[in-house]
N, C-alpha and C positions, 0 to 999 in steps of 0.2 A: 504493500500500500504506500509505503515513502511519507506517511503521516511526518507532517511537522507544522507545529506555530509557530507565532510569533506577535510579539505587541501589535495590537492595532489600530492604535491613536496614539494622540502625542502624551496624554498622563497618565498613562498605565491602569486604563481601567475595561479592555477592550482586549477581543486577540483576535488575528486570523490564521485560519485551520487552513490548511492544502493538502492532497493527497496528489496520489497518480492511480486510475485506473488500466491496469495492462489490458482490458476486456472494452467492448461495445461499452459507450458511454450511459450509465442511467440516471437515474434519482439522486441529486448532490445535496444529503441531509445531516444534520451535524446536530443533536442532541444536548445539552447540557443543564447544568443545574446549581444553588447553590449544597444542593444536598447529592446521593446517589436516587434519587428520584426523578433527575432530569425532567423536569417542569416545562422546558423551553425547548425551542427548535430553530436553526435557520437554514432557508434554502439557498443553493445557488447550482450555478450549472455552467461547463465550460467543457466539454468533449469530452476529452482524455486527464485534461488535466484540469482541477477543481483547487477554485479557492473561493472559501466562505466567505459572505460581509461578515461586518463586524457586527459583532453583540457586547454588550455590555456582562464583566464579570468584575465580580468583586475578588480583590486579591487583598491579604496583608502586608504591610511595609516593610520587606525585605530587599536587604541590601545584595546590590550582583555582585560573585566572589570567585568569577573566572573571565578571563579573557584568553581567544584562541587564537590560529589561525593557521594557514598550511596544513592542512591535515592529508588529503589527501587520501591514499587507501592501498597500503602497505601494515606490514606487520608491526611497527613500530606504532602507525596508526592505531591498529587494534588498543596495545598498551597504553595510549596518549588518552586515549576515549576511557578506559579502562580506570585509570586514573583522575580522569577528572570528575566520572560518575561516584565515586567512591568517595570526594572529597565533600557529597552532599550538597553542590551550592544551587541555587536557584534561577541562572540564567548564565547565556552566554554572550558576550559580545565577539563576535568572530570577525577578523580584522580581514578576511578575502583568503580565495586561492582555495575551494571545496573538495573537487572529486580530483583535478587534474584531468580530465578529460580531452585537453585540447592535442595529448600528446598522441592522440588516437584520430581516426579515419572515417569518413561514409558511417555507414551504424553504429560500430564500434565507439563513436562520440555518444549516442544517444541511451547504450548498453551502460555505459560506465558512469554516466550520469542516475539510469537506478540504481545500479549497484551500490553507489555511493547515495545514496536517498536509503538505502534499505540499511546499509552497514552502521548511522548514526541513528536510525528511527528508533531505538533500543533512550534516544536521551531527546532528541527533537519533538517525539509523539508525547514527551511530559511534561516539557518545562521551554518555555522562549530560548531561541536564539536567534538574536537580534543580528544583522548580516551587512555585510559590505562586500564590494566587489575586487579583487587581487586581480593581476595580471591572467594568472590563467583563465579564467572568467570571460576574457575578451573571443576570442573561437575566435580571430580573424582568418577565414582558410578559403578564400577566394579560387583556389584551384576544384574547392568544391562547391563553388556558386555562394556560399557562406560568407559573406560581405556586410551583415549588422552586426556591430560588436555588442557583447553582450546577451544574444540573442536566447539561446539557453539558461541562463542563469535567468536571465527578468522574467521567461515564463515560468520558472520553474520555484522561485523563490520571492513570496512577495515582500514584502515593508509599509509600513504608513507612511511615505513620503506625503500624500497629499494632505493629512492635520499639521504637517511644519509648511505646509505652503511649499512645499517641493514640486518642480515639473517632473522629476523624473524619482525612481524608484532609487539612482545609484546615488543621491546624497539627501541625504534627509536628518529629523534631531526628533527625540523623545523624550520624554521625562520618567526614570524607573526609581522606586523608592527614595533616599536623597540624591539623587545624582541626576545634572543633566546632561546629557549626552549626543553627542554630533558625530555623523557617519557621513566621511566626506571620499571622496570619489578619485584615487590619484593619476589615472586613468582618462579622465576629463579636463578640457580647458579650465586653467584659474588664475589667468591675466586681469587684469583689469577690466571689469563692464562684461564679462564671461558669464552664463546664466547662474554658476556656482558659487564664482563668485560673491557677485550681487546678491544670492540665498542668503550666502554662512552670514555675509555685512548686516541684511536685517534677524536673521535667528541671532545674532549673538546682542542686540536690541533686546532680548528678552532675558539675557541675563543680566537681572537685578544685583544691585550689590547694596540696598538696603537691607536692614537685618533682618525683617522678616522673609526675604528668598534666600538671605545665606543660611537661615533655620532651617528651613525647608527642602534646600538645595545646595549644600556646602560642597558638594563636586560638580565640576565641569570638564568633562570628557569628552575627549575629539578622537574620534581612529579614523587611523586613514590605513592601508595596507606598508605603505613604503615610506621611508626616510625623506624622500626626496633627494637622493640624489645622482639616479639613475633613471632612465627608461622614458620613454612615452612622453606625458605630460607633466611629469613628476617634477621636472624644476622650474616650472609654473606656480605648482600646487605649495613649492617648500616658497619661493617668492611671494606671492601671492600672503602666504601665512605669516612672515615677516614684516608686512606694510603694517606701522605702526597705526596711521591709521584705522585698518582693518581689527589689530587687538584691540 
């Protein structure tokens, strides 16, 4: 099934559920409750692959006590998931770079993307992880007509980009117990007047530094996948973070 959520507004009181169905598409229904009585329902419907609107759930104020990323799906993998299930914490923030899948071919891309949906579904189908996009992520393979970047990942993995007023799925910000948290995209333009840009200029408007949001929100976390200072758009993204301005 490849079950996994994740936050689904920006103040942590919402998720969205996704699955993969391998069979003829049917009834896209998603039960819940605050009890095992499951009182509630919501529909949605999307072929093969499903993701629920958002419903509202009531969670307690716990703090996130892992960050990932690279994982991949290798034996050391195993051990890394193994580990981190064991330390008990309550969400993930995953800084990009999922199944690795781009180092593969024609189906063989779209195999190792379940596989890699099935092999974390053991921690994904229970508890958030919250996602951001790594280099692998991009599938540019143009020898196979595959020319959207990104293409795999954005169906495959939603976010609430649109409660932080995000255009796109790959940069976006939430608020999870005290911490507020920014998921930026190094992968994307972030020169000046860039649409990411211009985002993070007005989300980071909303952090207060009067005392009642440093109560409430005494962290402020930004993952990006990379240092900035390699690759792609990366030294964009490390400039861009630099403009005093901008902090």
């Amino acid at each position: 099934m490849q079950v996994h959520i994740t936050q689904g507004d920006y103040d942590g009181r919402a998720v969205l559920i996704s699955w993969v169905a391998m069979d003829e598409a049917g009834p896209s229904r998603v039960q819940y409750g605050t009890s095992r009585k499951y009182g509630f329902a919501a529909e949605g419907a999307s072929n093969k692959l499903h993701i629920l609107p958002v419903q509202v759930w009531i969670y307690p104020s716990l703090c996130c006590r892992c960050s990932s990323g690279d994982l991949g799906q290798t034996y050391n993998s195993r051990s890394t998931l193994d580990h981190y299930m064991q330390s008990r914490a309550q969400a993930v923030l995953f800084v990009g770079d999922l199944s690795y899948t781009d180092r593969y071919q024609y189906n063989d891309v779209g195999i190792q993307w379940d596989s890699w949906g099935r092999f974390v579904e053991c921690s994904t189908a229970y508890q958030p992880w919250i996602w951001t996009a790594g280099n692998h992520e991009i599938e540019y393979m143009p020898w196979m007509g595959e020319v959207v970047p990104f293409k795999s990942y954005l169906h495959r993995y939603a976010t609430p980009h649109a409660a932080s007023q995000s255009s796109t799925p790959l940069w976006y910000a939430i608020r999870r117990a005290s911490a507020h948290i920014i998921m930026l995209s190094s992968y994307s333009p972030f020169v000046k007047y860039t649409p990411q840009y211009m985002w993070l200029y007005e989300e980071l408007q909303r952090v207060d530094h009067g005392l009642l949001f440093l109560c409430m929100f005494p962290c402020t976390i930004v993952m990006r996948h990379t240092s900035g200072r390699v690759r792609v758009c990366e030294p964009s993204l490390k400039v861009g973070l630099s403009n005093p301005r901008l902090i």
